[in-house]
mmCIF file of the N, C-alpha and C atoms, coordinates in Angstrom:
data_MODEL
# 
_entry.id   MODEL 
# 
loop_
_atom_site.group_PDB 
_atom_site.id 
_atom_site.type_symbol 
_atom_site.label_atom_id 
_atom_site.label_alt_id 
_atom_site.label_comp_id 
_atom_site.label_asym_id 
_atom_site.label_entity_id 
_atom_site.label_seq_id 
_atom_site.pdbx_PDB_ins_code 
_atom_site.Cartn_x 
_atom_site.Cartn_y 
_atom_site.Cartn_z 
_atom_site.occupancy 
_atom_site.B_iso_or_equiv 
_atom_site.pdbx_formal_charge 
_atom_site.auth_seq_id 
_atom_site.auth_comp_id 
_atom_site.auth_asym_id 
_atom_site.auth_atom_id 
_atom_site.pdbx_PDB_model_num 
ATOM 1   N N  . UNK A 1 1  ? -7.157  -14.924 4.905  1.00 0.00 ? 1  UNK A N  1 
ATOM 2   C CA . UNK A 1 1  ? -6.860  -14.167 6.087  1.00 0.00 ? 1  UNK A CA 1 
ATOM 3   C C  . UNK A 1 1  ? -7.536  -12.807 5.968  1.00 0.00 ? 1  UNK A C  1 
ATOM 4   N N  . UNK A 1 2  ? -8.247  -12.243 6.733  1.00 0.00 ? 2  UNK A N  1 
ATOM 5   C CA . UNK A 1 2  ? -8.954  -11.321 7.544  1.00 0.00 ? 2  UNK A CA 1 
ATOM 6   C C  . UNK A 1 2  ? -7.992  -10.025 7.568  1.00 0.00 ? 2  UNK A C  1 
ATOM 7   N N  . UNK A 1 3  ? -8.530  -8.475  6.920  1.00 0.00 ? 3  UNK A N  1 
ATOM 8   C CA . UNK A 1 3  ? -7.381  -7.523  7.459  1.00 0.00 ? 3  UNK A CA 1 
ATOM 9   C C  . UNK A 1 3  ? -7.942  -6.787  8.703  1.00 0.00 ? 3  UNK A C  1 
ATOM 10  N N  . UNK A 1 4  ? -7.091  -6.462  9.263  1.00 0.00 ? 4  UNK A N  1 
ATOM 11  C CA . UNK A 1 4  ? -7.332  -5.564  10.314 1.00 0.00 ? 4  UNK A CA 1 
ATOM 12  C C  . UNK A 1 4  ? -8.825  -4.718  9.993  1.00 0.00 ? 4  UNK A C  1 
ATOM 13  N N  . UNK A 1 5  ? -8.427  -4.170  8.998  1.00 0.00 ? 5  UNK A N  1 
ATOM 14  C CA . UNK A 1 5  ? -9.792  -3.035  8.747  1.00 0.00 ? 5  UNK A CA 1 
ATOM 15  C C  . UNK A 1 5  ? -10.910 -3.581  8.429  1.00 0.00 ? 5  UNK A C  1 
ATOM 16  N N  . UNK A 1 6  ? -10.956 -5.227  8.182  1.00 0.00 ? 6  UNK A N  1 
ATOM 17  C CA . UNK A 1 6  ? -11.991 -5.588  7.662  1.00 0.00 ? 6  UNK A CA 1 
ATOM 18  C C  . UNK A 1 6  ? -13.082 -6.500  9.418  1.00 0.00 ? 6  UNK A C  1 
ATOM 19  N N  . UNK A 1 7  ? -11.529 -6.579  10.298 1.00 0.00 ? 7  UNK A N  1 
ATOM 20  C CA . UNK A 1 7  ? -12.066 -7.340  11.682 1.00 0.00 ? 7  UNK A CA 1 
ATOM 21  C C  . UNK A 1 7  ? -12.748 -6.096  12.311 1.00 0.00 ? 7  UNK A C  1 
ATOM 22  N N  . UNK A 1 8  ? -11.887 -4.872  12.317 1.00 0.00 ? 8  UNK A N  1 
ATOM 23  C CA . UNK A 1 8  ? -12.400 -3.757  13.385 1.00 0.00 ? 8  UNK A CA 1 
ATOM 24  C C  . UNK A 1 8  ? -13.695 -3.306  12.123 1.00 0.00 ? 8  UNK A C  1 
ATOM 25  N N  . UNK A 1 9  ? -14.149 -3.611  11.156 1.00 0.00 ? 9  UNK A N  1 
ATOM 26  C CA . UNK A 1 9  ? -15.476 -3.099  10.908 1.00 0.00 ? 9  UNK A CA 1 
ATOM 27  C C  . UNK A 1 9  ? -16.388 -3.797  11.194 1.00 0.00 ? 9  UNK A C  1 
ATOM 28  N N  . UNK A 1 10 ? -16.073 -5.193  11.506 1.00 0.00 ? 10 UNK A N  1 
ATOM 29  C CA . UNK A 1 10 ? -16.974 -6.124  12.252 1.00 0.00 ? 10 UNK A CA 1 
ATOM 30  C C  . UNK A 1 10 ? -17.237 -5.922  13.778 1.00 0.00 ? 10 UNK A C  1 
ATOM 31  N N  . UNK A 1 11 ? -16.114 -5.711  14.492 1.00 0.00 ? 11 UNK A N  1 
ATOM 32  C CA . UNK A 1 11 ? -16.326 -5.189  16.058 1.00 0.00 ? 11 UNK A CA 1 
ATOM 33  C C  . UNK A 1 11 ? -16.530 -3.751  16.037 1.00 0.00 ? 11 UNK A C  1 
ATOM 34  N N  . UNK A 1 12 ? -16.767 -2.654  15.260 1.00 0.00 ? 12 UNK A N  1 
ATOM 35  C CA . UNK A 1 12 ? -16.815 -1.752  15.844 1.00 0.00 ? 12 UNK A CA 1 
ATOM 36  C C  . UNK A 1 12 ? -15.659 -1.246  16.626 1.00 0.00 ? 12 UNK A C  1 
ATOM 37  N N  . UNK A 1 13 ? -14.728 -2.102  16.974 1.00 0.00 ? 13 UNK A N  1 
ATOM 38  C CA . UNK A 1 13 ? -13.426 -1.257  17.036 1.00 0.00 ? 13 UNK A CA 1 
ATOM 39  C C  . UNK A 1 13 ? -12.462 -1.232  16.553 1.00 0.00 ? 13 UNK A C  1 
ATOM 40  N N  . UNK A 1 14 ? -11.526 -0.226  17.269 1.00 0.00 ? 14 UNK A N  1 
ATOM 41  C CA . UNK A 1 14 ? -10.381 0.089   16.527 1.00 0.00 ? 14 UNK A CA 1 
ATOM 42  C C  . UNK A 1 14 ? -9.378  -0.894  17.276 1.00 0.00 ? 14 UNK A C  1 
ATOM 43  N N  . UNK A 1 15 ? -9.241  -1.561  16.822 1.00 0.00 ? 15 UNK A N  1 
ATOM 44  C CA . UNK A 1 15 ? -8.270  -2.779  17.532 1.00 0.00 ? 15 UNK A CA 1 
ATOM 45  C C  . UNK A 1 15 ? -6.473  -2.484  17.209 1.00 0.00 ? 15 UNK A C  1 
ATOM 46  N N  . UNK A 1 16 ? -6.491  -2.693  16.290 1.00 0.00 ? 16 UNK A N  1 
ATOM 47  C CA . UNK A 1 16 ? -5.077  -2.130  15.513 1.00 0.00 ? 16 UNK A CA 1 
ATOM 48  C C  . UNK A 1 16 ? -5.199  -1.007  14.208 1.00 0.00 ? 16 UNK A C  1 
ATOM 49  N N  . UNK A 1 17 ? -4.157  -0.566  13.872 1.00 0.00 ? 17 UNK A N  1 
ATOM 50  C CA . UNK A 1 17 ? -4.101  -0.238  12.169 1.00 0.00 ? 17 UNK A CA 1 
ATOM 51  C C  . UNK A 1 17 ? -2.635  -1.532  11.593 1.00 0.00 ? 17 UNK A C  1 
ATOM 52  N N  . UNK A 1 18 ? -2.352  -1.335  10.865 1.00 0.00 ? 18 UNK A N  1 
ATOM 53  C CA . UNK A 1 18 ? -1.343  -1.924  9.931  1.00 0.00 ? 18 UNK A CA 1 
ATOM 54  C C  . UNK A 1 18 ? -0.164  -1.570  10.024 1.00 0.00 ? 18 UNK A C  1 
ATOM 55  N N  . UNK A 1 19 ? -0.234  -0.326  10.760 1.00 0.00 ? 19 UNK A N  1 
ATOM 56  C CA . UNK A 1 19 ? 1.368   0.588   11.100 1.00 0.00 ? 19 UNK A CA 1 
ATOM 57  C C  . UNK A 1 19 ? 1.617   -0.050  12.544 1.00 0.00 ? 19 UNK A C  1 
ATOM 58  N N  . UNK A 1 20 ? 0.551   0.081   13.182 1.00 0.00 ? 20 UNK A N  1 
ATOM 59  C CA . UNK A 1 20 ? 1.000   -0.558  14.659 1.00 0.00 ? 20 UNK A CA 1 
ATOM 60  C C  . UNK A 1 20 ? 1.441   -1.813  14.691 1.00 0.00 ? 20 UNK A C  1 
ATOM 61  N N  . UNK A 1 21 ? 0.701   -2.577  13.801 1.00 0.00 ? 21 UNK A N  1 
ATOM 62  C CA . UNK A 1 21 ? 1.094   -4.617  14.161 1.00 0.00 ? 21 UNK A CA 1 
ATOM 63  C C  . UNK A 1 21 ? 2.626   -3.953  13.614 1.00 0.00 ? 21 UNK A C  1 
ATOM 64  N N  . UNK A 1 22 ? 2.881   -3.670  12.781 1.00 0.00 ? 22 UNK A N  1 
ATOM 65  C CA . UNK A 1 22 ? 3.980   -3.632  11.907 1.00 0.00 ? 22 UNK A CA 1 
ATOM 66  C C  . UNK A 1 22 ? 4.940   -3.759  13.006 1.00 0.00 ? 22 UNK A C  1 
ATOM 67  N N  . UNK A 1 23 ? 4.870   -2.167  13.594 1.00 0.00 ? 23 UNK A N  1 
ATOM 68  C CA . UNK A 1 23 ? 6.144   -2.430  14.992 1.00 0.00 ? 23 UNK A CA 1 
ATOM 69  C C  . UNK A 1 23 ? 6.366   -3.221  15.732 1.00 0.00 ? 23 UNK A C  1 
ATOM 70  N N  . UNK A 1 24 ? 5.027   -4.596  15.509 1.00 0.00 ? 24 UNK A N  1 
ATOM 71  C CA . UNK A 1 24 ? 5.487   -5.776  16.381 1.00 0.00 ? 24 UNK A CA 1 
ATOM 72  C C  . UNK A 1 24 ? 6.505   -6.919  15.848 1.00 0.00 ? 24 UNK A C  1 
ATOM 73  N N  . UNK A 1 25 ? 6.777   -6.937  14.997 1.00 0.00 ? 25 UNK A N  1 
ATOM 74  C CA . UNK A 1 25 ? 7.113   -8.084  14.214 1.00 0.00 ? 25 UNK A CA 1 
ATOM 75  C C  . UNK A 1 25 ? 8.488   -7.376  13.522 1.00 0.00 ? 25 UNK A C  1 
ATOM 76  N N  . UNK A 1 26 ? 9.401   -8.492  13.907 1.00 0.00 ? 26 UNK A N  1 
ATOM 77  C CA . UNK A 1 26 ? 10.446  -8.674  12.549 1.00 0.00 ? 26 UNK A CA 1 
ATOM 78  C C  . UNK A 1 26 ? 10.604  -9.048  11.666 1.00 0.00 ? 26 UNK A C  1 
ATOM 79  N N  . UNK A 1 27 ? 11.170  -9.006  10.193 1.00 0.00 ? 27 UNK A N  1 
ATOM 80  C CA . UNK A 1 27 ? 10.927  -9.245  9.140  1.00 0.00 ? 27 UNK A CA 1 
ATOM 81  C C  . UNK A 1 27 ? 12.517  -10.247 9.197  1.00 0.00 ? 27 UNK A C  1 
ATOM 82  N N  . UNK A 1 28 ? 12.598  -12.005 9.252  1.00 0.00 ? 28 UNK A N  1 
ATOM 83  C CA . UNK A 1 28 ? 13.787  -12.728 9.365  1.00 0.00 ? 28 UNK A CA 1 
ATOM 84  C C  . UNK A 1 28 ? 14.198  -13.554 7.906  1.00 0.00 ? 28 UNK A C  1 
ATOM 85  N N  . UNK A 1 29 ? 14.607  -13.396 7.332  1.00 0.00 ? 29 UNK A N  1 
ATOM 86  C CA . UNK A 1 29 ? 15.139  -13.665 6.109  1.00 0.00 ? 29 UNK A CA 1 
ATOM 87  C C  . UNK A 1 29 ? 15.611  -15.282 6.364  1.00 0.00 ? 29 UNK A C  1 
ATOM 88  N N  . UNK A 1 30 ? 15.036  -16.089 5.793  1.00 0.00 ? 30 UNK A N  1 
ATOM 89  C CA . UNK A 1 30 ? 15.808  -17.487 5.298  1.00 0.00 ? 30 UNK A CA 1 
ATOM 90  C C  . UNK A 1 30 ? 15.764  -18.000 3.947  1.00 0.00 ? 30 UNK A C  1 
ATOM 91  N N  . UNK A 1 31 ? 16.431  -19.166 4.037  1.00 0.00 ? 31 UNK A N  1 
ATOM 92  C CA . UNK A 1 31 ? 16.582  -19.969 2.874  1.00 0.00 ? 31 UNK A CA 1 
ATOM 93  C C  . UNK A 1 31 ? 15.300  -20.037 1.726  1.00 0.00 ? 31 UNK A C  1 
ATOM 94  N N  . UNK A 1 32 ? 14.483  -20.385 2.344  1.00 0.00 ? 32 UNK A N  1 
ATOM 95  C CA . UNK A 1 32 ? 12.937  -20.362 1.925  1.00 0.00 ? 32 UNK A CA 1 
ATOM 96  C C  . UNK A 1 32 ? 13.292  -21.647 0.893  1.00 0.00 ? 32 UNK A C  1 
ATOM 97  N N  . UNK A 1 33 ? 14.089  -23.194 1.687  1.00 0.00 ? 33 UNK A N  1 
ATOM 98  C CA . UNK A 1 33 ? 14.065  -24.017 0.932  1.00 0.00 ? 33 UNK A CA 1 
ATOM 99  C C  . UNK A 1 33 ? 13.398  -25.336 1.093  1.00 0.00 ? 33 UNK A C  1 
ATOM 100 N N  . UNK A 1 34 ? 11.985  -25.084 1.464  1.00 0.00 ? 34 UNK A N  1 
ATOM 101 C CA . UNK A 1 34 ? 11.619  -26.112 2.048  1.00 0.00 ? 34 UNK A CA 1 
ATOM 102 C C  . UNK A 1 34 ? 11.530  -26.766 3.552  1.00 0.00 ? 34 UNK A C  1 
ATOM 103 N N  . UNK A 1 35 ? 12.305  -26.058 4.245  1.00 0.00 ? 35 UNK A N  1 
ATOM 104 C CA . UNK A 1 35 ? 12.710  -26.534 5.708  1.00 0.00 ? 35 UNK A CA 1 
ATOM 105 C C  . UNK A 1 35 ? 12.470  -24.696 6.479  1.00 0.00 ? 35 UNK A C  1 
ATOM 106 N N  . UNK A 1 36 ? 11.536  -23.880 5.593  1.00 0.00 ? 36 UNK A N  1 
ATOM 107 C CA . UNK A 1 36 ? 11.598  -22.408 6.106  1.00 0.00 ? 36 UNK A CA 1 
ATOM 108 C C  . UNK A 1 36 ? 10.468  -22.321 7.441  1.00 0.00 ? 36 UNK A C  1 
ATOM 109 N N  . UNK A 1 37 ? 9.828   -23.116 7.219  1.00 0.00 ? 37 UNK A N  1 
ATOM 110 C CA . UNK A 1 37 ? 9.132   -23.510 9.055  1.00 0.00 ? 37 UNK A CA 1 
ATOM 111 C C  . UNK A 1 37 ? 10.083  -23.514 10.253 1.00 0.00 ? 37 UNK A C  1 
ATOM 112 N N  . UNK A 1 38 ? 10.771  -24.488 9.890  1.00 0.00 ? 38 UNK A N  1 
ATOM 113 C CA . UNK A 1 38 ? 11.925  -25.031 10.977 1.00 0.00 ? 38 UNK A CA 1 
ATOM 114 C C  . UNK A 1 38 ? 12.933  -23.923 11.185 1.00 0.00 ? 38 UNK A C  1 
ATOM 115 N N  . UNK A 1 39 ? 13.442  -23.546 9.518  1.00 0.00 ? 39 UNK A N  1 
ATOM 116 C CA . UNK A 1 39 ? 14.622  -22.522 10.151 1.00 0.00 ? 39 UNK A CA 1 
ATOM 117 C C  . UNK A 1 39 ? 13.859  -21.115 11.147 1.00 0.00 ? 39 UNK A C  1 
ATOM 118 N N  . UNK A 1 40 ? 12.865  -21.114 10.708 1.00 0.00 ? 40 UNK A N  1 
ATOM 119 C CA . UNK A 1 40 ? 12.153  -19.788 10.943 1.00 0.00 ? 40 UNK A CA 1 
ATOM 120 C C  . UNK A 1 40 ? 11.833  -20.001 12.597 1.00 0.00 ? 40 UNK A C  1 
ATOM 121 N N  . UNK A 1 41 ? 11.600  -21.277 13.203 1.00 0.00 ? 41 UNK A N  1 
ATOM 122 C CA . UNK A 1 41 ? 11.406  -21.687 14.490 1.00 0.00 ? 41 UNK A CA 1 
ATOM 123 C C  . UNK A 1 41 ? 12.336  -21.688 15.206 1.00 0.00 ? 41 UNK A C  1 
ATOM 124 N N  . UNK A 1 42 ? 13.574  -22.184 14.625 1.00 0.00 ? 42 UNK A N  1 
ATOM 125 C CA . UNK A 1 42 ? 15.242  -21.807 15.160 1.00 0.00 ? 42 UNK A CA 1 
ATOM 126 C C  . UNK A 1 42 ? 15.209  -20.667 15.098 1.00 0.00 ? 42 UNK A C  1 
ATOM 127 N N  . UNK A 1 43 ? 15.374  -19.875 14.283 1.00 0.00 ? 43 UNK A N  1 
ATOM 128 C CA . UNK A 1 43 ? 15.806  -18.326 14.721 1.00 0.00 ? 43 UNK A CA 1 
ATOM 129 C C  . UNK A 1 43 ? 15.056  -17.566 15.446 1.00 0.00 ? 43 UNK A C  1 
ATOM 130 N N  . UNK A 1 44 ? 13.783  -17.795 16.065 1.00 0.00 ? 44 UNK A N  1 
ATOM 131 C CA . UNK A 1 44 ? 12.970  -17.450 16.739 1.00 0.00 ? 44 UNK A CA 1 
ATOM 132 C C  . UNK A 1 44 ? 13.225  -17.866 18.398 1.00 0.00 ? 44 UNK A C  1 
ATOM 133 N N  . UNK A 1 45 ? 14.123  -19.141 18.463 1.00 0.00 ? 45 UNK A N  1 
ATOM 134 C CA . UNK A 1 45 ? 14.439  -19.899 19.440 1.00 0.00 ? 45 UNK A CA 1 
ATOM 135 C C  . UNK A 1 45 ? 15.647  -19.726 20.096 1.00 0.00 ? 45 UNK A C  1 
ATOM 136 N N  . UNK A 1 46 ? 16.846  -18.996 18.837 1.00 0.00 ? 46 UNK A N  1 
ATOM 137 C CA . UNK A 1 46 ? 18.112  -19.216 18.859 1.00 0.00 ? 46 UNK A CA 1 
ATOM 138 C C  . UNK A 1 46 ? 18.649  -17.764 18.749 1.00 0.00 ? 46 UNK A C  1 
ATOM 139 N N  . UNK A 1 47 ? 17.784  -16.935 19.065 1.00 0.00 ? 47 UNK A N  1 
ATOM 140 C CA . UNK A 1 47 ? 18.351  -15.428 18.906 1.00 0.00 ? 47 UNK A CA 1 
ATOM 141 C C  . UNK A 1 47 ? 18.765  -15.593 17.083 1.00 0.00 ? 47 UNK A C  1 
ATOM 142 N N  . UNK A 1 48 ? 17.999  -15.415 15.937 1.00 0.00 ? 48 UNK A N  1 
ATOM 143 C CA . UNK A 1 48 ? 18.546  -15.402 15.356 1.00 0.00 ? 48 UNK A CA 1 
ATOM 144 C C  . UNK A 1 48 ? 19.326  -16.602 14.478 1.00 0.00 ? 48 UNK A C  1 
ATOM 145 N N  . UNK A 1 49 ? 19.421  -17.149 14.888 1.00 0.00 ? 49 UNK A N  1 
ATOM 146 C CA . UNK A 1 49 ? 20.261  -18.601 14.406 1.00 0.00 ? 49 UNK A CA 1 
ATOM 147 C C  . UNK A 1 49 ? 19.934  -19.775 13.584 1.00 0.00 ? 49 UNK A C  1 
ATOM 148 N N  . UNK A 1 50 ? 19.692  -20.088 12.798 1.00 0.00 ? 50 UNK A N  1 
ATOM 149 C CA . UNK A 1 50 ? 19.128  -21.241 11.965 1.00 0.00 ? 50 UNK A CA 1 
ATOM 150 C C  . UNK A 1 50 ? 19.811  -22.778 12.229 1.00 0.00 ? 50 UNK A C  1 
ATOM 151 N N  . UNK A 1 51 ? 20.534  -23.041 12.865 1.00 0.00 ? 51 UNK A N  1 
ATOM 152 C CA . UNK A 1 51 ? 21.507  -24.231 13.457 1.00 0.00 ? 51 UNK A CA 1 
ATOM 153 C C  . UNK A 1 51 ? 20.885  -25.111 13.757 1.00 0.00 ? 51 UNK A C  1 
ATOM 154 N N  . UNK A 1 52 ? 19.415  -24.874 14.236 1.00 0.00 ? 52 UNK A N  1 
ATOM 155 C CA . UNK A 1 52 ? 19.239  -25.917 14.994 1.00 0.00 ? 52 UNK A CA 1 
ATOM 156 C C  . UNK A 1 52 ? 17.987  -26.264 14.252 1.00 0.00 ? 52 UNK A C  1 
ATOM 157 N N  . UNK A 1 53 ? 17.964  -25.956 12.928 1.00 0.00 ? 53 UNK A N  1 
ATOM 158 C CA . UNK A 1 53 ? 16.286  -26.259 12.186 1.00 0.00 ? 53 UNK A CA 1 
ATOM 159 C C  . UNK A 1 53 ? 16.405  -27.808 11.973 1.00 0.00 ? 53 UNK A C  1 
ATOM 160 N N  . UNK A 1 54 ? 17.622  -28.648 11.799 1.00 0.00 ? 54 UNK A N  1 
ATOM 161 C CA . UNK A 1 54 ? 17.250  -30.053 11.467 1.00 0.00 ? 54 UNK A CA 1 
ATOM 162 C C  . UNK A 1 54 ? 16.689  -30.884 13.065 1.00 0.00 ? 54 UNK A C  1 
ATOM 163 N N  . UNK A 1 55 ? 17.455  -30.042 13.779 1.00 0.00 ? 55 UNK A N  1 
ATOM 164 C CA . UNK A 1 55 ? 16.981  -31.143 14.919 1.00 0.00 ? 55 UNK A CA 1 
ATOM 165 C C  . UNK A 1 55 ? 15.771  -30.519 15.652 1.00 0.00 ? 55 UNK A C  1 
ATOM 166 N N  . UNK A 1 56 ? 14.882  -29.592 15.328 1.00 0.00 ? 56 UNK A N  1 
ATOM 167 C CA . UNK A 1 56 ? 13.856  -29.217 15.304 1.00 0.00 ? 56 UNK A CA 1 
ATOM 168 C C  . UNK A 1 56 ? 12.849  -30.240 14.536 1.00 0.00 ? 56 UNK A C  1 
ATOM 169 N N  . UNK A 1 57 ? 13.344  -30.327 13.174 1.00 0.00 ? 57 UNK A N  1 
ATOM 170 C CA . UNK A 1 57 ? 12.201  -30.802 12.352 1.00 0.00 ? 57 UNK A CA 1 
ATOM 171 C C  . UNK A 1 57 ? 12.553  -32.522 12.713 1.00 0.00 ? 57 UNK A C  1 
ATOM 172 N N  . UNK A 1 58 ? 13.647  -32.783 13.354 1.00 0.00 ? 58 UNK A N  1 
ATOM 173 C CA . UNK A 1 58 ? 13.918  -33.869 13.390 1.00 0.00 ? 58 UNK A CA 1 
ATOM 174 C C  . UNK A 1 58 ? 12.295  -34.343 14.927 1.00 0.00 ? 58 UNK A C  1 
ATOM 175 N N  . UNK A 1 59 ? 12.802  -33.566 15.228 1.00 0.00 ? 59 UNK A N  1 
ATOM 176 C CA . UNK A 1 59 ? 12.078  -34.044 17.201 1.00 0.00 ? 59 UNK A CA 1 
ATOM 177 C C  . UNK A 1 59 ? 10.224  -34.065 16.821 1.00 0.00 ? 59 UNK A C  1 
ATOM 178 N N  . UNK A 1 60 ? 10.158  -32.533 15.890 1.00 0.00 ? 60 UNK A N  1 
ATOM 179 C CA . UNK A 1 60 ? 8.617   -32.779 15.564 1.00 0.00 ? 60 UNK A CA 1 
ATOM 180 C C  . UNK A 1 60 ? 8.547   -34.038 14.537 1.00 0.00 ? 60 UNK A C  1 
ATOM 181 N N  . UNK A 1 61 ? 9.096   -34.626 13.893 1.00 0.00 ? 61 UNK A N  1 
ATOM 182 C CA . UNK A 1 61 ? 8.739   -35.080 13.092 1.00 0.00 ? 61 UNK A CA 1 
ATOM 183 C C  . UNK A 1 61 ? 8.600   -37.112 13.522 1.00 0.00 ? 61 UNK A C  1 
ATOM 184 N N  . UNK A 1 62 ? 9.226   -36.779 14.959 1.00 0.00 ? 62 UNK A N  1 
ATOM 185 C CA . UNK A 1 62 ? 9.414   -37.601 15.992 1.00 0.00 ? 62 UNK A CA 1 
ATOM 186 C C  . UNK A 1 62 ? 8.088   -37.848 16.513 1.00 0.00 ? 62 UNK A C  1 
ATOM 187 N N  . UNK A 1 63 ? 7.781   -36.881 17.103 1.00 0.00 ? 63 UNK A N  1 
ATOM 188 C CA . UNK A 1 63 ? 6.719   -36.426 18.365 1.00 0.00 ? 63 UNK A CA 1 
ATOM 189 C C  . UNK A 1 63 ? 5.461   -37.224 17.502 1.00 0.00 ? 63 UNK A C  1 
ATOM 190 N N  . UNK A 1 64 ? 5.587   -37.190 15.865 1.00 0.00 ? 64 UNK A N  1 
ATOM 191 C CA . UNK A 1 64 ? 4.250   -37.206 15.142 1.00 0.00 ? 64 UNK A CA 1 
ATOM 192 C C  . UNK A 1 64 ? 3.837   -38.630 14.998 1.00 0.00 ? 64 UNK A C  1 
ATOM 193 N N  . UNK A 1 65 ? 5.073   -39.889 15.134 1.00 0.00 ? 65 UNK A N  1 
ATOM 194 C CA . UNK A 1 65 ? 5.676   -40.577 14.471 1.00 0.00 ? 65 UNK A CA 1 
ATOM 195 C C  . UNK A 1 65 ? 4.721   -41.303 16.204 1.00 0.00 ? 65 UNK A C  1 
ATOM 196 N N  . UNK A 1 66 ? 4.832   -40.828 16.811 1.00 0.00 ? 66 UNK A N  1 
ATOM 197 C CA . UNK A 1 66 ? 4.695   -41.667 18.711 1.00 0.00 ? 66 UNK A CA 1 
ATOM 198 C C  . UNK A 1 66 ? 3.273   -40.834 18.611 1.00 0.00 ? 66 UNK A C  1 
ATOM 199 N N  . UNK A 1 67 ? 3.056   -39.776 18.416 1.00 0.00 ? 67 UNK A N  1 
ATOM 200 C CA . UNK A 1 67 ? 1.580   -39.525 18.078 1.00 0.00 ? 67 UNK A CA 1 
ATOM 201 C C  . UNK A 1 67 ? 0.686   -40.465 17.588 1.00 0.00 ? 67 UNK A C  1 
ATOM 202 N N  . UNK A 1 68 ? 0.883   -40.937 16.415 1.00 0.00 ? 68 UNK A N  1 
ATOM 203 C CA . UNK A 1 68 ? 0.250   -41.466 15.176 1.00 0.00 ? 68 UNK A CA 1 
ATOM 204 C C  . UNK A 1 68 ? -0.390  -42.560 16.176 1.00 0.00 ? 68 UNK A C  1 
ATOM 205 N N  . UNK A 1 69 ? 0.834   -43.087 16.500 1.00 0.00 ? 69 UNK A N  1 
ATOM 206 C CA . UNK A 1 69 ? 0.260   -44.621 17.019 1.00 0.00 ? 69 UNK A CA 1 
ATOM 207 C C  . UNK A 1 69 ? -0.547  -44.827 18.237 1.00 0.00 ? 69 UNK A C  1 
ATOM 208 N N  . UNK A 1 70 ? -0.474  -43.485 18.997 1.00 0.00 ? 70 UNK A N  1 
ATOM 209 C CA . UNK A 1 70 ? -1.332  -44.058 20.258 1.00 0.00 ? 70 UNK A CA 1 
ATOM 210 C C  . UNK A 1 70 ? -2.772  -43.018 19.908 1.00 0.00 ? 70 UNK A C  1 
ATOM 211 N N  . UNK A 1 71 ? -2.653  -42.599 19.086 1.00 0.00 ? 71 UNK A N  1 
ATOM 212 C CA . UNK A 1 71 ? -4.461  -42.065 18.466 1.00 0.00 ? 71 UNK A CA 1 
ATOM 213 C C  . UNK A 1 71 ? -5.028  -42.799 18.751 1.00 0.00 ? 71 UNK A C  1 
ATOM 214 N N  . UNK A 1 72 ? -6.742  -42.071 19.004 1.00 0.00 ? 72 UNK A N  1 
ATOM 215 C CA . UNK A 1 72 ? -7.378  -42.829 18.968 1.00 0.00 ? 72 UNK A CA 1 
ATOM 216 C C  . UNK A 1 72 ? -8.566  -42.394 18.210 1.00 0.00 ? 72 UNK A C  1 
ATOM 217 N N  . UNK A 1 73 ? -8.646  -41.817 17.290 1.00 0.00 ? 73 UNK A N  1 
ATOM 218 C CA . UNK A 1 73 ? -9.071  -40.952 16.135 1.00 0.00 ? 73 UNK A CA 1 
ATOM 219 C C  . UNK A 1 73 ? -9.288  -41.652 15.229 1.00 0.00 ? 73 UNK A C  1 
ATOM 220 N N  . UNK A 1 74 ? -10.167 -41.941 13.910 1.00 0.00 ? 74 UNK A N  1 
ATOM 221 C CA . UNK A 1 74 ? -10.557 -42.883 13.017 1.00 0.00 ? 74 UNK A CA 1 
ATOM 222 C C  . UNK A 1 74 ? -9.823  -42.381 12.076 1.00 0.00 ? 74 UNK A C  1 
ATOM 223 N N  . UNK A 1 75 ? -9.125  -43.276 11.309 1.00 0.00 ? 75 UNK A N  1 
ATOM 224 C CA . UNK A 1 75 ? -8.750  -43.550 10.273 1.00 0.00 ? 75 UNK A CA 1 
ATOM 225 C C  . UNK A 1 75 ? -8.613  -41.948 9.258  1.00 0.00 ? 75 UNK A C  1 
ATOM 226 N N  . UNK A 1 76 ? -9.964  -42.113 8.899  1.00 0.00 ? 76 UNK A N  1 
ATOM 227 C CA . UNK A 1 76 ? -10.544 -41.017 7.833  1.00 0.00 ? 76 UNK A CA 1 
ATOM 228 C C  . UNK A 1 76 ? -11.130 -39.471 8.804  1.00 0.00 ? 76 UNK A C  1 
ATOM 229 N N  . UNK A 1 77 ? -10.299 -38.800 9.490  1.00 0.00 ? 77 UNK A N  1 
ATOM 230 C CA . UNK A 1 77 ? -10.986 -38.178 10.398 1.00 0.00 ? 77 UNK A CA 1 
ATOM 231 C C  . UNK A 1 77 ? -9.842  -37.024 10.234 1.00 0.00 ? 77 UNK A C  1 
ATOM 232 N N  . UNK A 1 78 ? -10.378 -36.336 10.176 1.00 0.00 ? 78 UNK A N  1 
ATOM 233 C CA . UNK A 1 78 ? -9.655  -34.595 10.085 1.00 0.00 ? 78 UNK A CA 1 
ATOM 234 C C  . UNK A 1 78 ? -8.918  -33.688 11.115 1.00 0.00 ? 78 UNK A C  1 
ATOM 235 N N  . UNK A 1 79 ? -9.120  -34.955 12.116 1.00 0.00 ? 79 UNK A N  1 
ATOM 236 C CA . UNK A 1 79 ? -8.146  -34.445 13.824 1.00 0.00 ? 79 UNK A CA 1 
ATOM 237 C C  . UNK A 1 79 ? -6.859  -34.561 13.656 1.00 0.00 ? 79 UNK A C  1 
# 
């Protein structure tokens, strides 16, 4: 990953600093047990809330499952 100071010396501008993104973002504390995608997508979803990370990972893990099969993508192919 790319830092700020290293993108705006490529454009010539000043796009962000590191203090500004900062004020965009919250810093959300989870489990970090393996399922920290999902909880992290619930609390993003849920004000806060981690409740709903199984049936999150449950539905994507669904979606992938009805994906798979109607591909039409080769085998050995990186899509």
């Amino acid at each position: 990953m790319y830092s700020i100071e290293y993108i705006n010396s490529l454009t010539g501008d000043n796009i962000m600093n590191a203090k500004e993104i900062d004020t965009l973002f919250d810093i959300k504390k989870n489990r970090a047990k393996g399922d920290c995608l999902f909880e992290s997508l619930s609390q993003s979803l849920n004000n806060g809330k981690m409740d709903f990370h199984e049936n999150i990972r449950k539905e994507i893990c669904n979606f992938y499952k009805v994906f798979d099969e109607t591909s039409d993508y080769e085998t050995d192919s990186i899509e």
